[in-house]
N, C-alpha and C positions, 0 to 999 in steps of 0.2 A: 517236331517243331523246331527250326530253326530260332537261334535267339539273336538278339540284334548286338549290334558293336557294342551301344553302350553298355548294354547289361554283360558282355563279357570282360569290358573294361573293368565293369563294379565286380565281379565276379576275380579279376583276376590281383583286383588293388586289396581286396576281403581277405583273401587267401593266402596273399604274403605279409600280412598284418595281424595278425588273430592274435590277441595275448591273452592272461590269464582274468582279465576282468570282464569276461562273457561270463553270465551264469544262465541257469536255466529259469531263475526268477526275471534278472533283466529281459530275457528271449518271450517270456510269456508277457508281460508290461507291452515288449514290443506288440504281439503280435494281436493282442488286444486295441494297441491304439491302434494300428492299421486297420484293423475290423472297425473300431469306432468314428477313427478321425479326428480324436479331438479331446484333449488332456482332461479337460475337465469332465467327460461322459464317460472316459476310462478308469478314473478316478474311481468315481464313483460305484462303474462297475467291481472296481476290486477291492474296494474300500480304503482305499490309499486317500493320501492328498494327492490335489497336483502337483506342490511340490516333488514331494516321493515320484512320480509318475516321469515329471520332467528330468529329475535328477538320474534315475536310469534308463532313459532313451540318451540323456547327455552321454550318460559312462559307458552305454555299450559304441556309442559311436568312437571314445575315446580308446575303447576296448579294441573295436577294430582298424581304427587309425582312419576311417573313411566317414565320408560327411552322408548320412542317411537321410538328411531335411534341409529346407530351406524356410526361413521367416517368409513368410506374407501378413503383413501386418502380424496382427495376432496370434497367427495362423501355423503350423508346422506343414510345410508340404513334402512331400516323400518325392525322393528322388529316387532314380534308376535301383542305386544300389540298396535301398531299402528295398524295393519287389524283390531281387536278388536274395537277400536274406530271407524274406517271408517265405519264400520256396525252401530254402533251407530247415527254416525251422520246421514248417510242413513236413520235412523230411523226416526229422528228430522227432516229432510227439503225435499224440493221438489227436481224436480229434476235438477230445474234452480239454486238453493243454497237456495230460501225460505222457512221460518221457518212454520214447520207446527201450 
């Protein structure tokens, strides 16, 4: 499967940015809201608040120096380079969230 421009752009802005503020808790929060959609049903799922929920999808974006969302209103939407990373972390864990 061929991937498109942008996802090699987010792919390739990811990869010369990585520092040490990725964990494997942040990677799971993400990949969670991406399943859910929506901070506060994530939340919930993991029994965080939303604060906590919001505060490391902020830090792993700051983690990778790449902007993973955009506001719509209230809304977080996932841009390119979040898909990007979902296939990543896909890569790294099971399919309960354990770390390969």
């Amino acid at each position: 499967m061929r991937e498109s421009k942008m996802t090699l752009q987010a792919t390739a802005a990811m990869s010369d940015n990585i520092n040490q503020e990725i964990t494997f808790r942040k990677l799971s929060v993400f990949m969670m809201f991406m399943s859910k959609g929506n901070i506060a049903r994530t939340a919930e799922a993991l029994e965080l608040s939303s604060v906590s929920v919001h505060r490391a999808l902020h830090t792993l974006e700051e983690g990778i120096d790449c902007p993973l969302f955009i506001h719509k209103g209230r809304n977080l939407v996932p841009l390119p380079a979040a898909w990007t990373l979902l296939d990543y972390c896909r890569d790294v864990t099971t399919p309960d969230g354990k770390r390969h």
